[in-house]
Backbone as CSV, one residue per row, in Angstrom:
resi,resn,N_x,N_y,N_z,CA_x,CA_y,CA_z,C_x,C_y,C_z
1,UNK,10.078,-13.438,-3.423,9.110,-14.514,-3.370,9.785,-15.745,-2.786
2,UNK,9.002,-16.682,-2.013,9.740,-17.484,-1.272,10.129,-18.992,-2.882
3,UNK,10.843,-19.960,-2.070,11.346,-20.939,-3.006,10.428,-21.879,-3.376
4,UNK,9.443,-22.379,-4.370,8.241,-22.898,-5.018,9.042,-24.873,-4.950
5,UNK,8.703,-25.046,-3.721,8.940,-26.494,-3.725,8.433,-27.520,-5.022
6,UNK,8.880,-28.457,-5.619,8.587,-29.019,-6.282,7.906,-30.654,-5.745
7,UNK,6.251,-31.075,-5.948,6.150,-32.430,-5.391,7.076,-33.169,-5.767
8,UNK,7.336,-34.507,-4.944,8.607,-35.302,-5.249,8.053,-36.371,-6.592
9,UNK,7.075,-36.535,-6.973,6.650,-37.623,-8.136,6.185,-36.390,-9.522
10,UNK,6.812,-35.283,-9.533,6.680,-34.250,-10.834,7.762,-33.741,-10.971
11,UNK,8.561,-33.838,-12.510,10.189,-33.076,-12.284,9.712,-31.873,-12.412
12,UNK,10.933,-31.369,-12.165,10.989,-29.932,-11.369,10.962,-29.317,-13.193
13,UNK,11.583,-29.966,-14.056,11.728,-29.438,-15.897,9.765,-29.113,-16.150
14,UNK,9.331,-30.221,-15.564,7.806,-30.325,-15.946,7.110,-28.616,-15.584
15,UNK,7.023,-28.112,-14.498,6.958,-27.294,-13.564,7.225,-26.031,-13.770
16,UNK,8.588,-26.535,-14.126,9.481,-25.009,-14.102,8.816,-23.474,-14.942
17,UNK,8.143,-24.085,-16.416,7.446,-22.792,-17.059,6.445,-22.353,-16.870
18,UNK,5.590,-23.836,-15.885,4.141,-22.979,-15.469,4.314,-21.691,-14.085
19,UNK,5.748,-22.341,-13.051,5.977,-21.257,-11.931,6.751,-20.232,-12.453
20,UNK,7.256,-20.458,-13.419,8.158,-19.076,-13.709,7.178,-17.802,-14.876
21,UNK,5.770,-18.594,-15.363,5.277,-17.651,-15.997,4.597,-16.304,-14.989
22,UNK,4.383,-14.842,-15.884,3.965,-14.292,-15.396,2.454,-14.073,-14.925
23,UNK,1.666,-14.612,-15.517,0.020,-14.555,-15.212,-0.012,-15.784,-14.040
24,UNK,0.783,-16.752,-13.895,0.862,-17.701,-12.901,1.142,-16.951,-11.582
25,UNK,2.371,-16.623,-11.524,2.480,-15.677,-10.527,1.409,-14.665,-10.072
26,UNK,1.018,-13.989,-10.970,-0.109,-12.822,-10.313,-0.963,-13.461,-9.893
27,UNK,-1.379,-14.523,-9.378,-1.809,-14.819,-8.513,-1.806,-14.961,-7.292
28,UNK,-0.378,-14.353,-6.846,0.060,-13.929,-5.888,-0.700,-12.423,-5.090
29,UNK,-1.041,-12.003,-6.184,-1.745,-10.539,-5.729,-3.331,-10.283,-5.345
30,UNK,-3.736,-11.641,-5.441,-5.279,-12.162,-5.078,-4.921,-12.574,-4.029
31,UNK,-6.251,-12.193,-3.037,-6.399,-13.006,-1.996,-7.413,-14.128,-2.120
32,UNK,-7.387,-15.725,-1.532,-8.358,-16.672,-1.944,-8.931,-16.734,-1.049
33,UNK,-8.406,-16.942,0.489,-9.335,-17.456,2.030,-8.528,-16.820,2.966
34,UNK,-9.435,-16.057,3.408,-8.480,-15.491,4.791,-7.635,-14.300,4.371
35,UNK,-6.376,-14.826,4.559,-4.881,-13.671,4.074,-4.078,-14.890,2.966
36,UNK,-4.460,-15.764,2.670,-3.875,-16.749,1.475,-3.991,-16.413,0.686
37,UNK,-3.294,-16.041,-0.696,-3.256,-15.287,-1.930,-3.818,-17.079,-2.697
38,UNK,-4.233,-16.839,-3.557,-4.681,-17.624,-4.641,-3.384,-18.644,-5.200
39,UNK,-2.066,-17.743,-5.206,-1.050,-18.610,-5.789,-0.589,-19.639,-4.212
40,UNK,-0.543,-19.077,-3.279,-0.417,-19.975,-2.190,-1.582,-21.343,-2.116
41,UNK,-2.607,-20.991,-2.554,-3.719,-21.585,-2.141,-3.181,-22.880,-2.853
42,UNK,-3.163,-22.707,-4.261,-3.146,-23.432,-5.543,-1.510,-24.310,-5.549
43,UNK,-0.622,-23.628,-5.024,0.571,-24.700,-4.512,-0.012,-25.647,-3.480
44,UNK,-0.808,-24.894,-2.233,-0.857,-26.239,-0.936,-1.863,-26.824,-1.607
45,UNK,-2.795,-26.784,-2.691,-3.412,-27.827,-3.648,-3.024,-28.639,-4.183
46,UNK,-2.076,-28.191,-5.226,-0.669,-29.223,-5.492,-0.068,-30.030,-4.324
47,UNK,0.705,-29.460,-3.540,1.301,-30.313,-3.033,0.446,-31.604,-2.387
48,UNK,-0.373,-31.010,-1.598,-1.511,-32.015,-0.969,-2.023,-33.036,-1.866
49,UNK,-2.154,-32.423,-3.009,-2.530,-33.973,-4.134,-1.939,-34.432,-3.965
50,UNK,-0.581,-34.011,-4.826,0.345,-35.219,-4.853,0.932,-35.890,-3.995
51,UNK,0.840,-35.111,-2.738,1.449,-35.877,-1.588,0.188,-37.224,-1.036
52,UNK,-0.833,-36.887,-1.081,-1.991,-37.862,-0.985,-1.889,-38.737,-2.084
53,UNK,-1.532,-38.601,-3.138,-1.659,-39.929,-4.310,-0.838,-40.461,-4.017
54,UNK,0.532,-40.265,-4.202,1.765,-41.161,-3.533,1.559,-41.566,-2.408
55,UNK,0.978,-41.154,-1.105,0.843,-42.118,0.206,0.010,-43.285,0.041
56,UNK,-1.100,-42.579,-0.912,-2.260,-43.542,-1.404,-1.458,-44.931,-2.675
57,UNK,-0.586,-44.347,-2.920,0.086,-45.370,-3.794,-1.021,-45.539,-5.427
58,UNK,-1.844,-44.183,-5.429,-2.723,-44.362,-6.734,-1.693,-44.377,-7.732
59,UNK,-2.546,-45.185,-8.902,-1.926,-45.043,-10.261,-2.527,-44.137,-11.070
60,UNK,-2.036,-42.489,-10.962,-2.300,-41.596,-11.418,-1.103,-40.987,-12.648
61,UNK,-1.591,-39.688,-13.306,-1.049,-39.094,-14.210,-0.521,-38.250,-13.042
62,UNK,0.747,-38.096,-12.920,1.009,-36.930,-11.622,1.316,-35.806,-12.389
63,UNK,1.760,-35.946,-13.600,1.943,-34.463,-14.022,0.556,-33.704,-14.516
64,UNK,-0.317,-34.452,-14.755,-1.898,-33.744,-15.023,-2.042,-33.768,-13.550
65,UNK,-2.521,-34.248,-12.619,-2.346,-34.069,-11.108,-2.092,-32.507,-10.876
66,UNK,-0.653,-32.528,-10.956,0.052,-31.400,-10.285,-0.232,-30.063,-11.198
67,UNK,-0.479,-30.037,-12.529,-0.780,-28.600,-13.253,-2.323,-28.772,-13.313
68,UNK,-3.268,-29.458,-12.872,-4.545,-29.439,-12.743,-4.877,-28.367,-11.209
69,UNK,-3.873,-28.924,-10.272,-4.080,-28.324,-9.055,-3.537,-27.102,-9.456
70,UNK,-2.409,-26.980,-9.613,-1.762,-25.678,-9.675,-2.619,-24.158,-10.535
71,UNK,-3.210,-25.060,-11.629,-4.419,-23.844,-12.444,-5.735,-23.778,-12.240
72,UNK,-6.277,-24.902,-11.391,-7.574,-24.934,-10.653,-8.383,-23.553,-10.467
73,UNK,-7.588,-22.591,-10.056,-8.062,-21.244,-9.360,-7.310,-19.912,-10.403
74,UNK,-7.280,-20.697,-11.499,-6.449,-19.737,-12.974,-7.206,-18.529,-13.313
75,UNK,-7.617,-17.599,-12.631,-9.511,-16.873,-13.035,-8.831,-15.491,-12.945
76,UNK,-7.682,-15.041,-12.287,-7.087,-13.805,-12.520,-7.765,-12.676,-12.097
77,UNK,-8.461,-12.668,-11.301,-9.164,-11.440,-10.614,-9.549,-11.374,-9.068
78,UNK,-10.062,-10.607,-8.478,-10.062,-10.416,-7.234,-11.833,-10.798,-6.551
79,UNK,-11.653,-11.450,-6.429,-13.470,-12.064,-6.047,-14.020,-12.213,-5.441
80,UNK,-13.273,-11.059,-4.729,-14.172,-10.078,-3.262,-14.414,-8.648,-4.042
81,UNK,-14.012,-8.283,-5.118,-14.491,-7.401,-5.884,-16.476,-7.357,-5.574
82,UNK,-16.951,-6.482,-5.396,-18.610,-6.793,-5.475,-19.280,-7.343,-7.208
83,UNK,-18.469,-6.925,-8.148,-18.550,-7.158,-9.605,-18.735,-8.767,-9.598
84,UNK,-18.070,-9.489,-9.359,-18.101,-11.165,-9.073,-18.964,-11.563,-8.169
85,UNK,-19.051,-10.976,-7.325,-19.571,-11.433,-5.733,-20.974,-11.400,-6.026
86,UNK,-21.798,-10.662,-6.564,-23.164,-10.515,-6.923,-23.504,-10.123,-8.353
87,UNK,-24.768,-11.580,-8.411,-24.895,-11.408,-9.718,-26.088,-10.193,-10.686
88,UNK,-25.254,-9.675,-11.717,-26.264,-8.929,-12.358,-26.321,-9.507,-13.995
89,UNK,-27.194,-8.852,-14.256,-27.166,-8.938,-16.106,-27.265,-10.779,-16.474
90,UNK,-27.264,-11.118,-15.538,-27.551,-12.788,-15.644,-25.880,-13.543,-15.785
91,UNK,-25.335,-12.404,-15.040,-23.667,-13.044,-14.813,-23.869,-14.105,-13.559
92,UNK,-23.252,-15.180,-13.846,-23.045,-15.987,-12.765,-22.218,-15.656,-11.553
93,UNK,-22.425,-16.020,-10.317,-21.706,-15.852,-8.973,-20.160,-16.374,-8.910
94,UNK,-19.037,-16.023,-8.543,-18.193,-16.671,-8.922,-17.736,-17.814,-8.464
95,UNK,-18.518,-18.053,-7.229,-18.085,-19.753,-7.015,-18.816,-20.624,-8.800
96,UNK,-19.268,-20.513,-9.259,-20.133,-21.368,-10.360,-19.453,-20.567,-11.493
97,UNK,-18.930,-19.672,-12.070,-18.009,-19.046,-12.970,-16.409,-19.747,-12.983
98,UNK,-16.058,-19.443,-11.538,-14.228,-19.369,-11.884,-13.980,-20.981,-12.587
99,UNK,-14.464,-22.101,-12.004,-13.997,-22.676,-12.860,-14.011,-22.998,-14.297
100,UNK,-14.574,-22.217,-15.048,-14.738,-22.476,-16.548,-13.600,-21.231,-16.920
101,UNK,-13.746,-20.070,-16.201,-13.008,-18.865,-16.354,-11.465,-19.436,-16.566
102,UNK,-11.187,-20.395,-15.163,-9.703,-20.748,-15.111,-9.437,-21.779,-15.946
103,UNK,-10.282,-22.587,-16.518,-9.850,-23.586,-17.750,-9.831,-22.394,-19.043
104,UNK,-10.433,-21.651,-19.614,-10.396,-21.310,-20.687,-9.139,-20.283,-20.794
105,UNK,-8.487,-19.775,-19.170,-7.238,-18.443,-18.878,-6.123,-19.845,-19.311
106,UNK,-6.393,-21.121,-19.050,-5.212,-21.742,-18.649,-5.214,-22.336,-20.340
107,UNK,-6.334,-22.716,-21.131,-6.312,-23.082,-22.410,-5.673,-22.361,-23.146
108,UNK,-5.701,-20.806,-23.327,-5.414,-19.770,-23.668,-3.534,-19.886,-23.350
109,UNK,-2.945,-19.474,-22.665,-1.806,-19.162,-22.133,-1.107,-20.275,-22.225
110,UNK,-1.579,-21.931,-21.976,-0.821,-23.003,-21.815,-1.234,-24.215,-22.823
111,UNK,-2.310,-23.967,-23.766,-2.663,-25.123,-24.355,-2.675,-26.678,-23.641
112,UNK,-3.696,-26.412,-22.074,-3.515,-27.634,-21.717,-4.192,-28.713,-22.372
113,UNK,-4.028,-30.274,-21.869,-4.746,-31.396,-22.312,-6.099,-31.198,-21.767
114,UNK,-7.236,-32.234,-22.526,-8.588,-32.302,-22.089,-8.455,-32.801,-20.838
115,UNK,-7.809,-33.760,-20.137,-7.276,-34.283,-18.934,-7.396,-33.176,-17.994
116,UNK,-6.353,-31.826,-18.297,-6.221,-30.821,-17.168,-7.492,-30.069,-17.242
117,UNK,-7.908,-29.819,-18.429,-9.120,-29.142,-18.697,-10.129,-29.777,-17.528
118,UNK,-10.399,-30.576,-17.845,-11.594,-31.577,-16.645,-10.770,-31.794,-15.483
119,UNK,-9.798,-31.794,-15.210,-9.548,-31.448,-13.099,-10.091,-30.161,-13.174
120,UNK,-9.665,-29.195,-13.872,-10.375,-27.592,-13.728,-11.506,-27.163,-13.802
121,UNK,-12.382,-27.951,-14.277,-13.769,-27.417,-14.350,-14.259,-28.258,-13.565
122,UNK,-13.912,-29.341,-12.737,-15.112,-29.889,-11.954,-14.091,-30.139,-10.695
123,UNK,-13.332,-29.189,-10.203,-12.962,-29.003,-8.769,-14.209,-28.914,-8.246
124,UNK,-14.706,-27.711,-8.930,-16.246,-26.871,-7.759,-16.828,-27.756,-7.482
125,UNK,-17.232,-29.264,-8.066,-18.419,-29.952,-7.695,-18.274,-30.277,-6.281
126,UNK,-19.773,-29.895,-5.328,-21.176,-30.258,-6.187,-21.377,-29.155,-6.755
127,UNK,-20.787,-28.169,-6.244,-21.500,-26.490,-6.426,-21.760,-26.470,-7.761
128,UNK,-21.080,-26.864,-8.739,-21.193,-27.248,-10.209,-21.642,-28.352,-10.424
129,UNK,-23.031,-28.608,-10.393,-23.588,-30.058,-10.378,-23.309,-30.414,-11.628
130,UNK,-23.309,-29.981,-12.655,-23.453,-30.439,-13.786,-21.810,-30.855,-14.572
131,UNK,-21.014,-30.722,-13.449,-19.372,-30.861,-14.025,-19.129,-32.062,-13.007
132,UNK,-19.141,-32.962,-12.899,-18.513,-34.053,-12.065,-17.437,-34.637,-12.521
133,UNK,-16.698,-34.917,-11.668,-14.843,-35.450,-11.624,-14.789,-36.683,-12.571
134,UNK,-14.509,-36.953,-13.104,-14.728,-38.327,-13.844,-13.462,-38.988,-14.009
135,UNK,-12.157,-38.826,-13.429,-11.011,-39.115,-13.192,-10.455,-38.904,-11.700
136,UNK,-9.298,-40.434,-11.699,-8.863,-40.421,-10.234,-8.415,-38.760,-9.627
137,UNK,-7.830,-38.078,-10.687,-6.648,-36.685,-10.814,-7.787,-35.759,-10.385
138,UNK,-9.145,-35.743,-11.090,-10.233,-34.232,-10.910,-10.607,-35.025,-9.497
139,UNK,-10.625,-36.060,-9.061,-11.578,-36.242,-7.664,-10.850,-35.615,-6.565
140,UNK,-9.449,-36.412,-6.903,-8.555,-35.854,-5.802,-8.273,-34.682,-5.598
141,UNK,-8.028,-33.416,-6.525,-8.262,-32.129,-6.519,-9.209,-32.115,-5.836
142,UNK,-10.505,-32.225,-6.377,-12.158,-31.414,-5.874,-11.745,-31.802,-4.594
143,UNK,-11.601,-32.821,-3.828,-11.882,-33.232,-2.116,-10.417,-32.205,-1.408
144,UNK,-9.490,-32.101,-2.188,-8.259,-31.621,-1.500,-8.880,-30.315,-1.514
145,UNK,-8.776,-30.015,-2.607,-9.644,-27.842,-2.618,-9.946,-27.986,-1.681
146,UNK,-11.350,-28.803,-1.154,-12.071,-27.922,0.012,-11.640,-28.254,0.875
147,UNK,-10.934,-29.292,1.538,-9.857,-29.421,2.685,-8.829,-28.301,3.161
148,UNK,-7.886,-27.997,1.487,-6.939,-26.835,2.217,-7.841,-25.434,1.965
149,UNK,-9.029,-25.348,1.673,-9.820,-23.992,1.381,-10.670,-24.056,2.266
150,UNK,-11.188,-25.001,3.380,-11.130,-25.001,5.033,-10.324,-24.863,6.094
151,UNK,-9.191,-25.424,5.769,-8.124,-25.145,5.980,-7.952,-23.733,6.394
152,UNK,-8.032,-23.188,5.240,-7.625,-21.587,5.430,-8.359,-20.730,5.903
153,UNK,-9.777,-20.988,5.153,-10.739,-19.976,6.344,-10.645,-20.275,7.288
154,UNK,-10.742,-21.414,8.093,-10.546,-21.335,9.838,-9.582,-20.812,10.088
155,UNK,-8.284,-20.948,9.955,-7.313,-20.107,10.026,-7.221,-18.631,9.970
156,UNK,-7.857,-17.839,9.035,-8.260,-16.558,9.025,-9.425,-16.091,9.719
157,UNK,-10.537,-17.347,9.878,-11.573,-16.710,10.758,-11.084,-16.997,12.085
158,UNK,-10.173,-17.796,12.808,-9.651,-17.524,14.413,-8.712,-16.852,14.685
159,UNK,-8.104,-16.167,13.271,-7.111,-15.185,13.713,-7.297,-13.923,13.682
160,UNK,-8.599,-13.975,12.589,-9.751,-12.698,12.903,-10.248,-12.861,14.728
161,UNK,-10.424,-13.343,15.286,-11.607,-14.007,16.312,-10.457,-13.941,17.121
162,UNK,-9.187,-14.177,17.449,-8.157,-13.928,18.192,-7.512,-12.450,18.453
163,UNK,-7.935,-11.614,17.357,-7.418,-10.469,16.568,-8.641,-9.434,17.583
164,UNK,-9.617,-9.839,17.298,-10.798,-8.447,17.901,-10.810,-9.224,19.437
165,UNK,-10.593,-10.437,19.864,-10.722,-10.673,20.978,-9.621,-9.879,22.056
166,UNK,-8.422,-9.805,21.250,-7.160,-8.857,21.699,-7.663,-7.785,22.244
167,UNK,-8.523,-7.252,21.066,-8.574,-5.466,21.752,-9.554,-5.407,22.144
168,UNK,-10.469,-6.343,22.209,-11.760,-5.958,22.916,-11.644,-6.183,24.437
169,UNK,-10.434,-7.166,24.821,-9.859,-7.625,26.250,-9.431,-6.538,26.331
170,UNK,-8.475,-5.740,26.000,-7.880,-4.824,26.484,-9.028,-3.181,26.635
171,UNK,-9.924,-3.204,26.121,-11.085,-2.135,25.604,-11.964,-2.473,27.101
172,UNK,-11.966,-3.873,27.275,-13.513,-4.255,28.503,-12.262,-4.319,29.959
173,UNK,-10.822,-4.334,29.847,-10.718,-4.806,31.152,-10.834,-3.870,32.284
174,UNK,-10.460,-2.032,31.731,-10.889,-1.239,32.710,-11.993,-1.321,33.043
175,UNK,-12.711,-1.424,32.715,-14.487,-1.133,33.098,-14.457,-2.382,33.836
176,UNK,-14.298,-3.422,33.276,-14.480,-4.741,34.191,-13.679,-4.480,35.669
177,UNK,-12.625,-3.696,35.686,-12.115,-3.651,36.995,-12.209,-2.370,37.589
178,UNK,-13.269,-2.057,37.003,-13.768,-0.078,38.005,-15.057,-0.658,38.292
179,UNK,-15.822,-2.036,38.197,-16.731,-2.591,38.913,-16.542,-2.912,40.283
180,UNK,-15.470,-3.599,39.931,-15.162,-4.376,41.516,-14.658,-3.118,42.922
């Protein structure tokens, strides 16, 4: 596994037991956008906060900051599974699920504060109308998520789109040149 940079305004002591646990890690084995595993996703979340609050010079909690981002996407399953993806039995869709899923995986395992609790459940907003950010720490999450979680689908959808354009050039160029 590669080396888990630490933001520069969170000690690395703070940090150290949420990256070295094991259910943290398996998030490595999810994919979130594209080819980005969930634990990648949820570091360039982290970092991007905190690197945006410090440029911004906010007067934030950086260590609720940085383990708010980091467990944001705490939901432990695969959600391209069709089981998540479509709802039955009056189960919710998992964009409107994971975040309650990943506060109650992260309550469970880490006994976080009500602080981290609320960056985690109201990343999703608006999609979660009824959970809104009510701290500098949950806003800056929610706007960063969908930045680096645009981020990444474009990235996977033009490297998809670069990917079939490859072989479909190479598939059309005989025919294109047994015209001429």
């Amino acid at each position: 596994m590669k080396a888990k940079r630490i933001p520069q305004a969170v000690s690395e002591e703070f940090l150290a037991p949420y990256l070295s646990d094991r259910a943290v890690c398996s998030m490595e084995e999810y994919v979130q956008h594209g080819s980005t595993t969930t634990f990648q996703h949820c570091l360039s979340v982290m970092h991007t906060s905190c690197g945006l609050a410090q440029r911004l010079h906010l007067k934030i909690n950086f260590e609720n900051l940085a383990l708010g981002a980091l467990l944001h996407d705490f939901y432990l399953y695969d959600w391209h599974d069709d089981f998540y993806r479509h709802p039955k039995n009056g189960r919710p869709l998992h964009g409107f699920a994971h975040p309650s899923i990943a506060c109650e995986n992260a309550m469970v395992r880490f006994r976080i504060s009500p602080e981290v609790q609320h960056i985690i459940r109201t990343h999703m907003w608006p999609l979660t109308w009824r959970n809104v950010p009510a701290s500098r720490e949950a806003v800056i999450v929610c706007l960063v998520d969908k930045l680096v979680s645009t981020a990444e689908a474009a990235t996977g959808f033009f490297c998809g789109l670069r990917h079939l354009w490859g072989k479909n050039r190479r598939r059309m160029q005989p025919s294109f040149l047994e015209r001429m």
